[in-house]
C-alpha positions as CSV (number, residue, x, y, z in Angstrom):
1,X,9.7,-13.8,5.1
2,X,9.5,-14.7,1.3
3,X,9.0,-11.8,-0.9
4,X,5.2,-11.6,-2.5
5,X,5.3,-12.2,-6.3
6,X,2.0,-11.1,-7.6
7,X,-0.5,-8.5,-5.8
8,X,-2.4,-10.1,-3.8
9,X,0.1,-11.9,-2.0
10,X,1.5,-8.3,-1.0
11,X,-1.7,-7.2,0.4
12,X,-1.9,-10.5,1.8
13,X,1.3,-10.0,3.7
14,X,0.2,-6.2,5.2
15,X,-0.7,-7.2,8.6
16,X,2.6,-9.1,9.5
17,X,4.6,-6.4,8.4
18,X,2.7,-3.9,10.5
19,X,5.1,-1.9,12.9
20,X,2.1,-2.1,15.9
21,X,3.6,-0.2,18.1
22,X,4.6,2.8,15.2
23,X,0.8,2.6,14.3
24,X,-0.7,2.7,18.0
25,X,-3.3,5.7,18.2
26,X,-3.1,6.2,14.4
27,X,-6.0,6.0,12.0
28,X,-6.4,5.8,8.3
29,X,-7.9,4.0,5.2
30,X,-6.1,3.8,2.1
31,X,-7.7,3.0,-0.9
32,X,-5.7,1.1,-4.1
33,X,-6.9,0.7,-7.1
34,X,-4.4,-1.4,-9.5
35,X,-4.7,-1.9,-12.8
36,X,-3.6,-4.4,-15.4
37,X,-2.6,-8.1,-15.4
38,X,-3.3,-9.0,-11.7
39,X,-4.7,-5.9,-10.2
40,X,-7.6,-5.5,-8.3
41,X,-9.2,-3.2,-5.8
42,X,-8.1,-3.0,-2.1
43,X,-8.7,-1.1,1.5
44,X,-5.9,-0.9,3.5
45,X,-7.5,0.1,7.1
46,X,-4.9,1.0,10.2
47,X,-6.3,1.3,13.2
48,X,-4.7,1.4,16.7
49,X,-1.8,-1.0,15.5
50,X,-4.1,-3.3,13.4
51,X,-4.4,-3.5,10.2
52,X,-6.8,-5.1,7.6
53,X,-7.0,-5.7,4.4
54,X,-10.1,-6.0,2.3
55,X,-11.0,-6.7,-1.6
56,X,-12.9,-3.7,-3.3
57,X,-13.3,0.0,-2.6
58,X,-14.6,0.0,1.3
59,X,-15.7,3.1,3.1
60,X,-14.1,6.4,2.6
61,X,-10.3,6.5,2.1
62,X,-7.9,9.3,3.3
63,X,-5.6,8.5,0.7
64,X,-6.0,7.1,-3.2
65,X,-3.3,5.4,-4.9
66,X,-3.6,4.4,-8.6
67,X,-1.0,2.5,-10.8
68,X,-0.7,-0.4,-12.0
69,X,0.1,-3.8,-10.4
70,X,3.7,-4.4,-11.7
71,X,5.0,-0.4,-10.8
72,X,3.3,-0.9,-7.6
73,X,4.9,-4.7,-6.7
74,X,7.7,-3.2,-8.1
75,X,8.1,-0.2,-6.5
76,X,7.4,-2.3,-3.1
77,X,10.1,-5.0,-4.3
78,X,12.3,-2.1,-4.5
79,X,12.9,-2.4,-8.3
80,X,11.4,1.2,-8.7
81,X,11.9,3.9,-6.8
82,X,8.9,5.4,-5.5
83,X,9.9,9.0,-6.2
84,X,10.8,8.4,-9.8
85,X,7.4,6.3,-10.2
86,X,5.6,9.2,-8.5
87,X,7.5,11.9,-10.8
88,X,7.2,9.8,-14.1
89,X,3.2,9.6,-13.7
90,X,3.5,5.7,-12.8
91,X,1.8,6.3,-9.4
92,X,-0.8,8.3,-8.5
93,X,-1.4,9.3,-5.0
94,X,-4.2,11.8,-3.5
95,X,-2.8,12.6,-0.5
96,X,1.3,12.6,-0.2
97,X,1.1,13.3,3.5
98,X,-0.8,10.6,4.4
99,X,1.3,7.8,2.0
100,X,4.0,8.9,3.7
101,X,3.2,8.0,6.9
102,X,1.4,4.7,5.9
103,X,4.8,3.6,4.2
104,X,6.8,4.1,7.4
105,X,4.4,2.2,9.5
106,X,5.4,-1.2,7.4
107,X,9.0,-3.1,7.5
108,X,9.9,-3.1,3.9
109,X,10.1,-5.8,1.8
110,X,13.4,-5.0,0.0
């Protein structure tokens, strides 16, 4: 798997890096909203195992994450540590909880 080098290419890449069977009987919507040079606005839904991905603000999210779309490649390339993004203000997330588990459902890219 090559590693995504702008946004949308990450989102793109979601669904295959799923872990289906982690994500089986869990439900959630995640809401992004990047900023800057190649952000955008994106649902993440997981729902028994599958996820989607969707352009805009869809439906009402459990969890809110703003930053802006070279902290949050980064952070997923594993250039920044999401802890330090999160501390430093980089990242903002509504509901910790609820990232948490949506990170461990996906194989990481780095």
């Amino acid at each position: 798997m090559s590693l995504p080098s702008n946004i949308q290419e990450l989102f793109q890449g979601l669904p295959a890096r799923l872990k289906a069977a982690d994500a089986a009987g869990k439900s959630s919507v995640f809401h992004f909203e990047l900023t800057g040079d190649g952000g955008g606005l994106y649902t993440v839904s997981v729902v028994d195992g599958v996820c989607k991905v969707e352009t805009g603000l869809n439906g009402e999210a459990k969890c809110k994450v703003t930053a802006t779309a070279s902290d949050y490649l980064d952070i997923e390339l594993g250039k920044l540590r999401p802890e330090m993004a999160f501390m430093m203000g980089k990242i903002k997330i509504t509901n910790l909880p609820e990232m948490m588990t949506f990170m461990q459902l996906f194989t990481k890219l780095a």
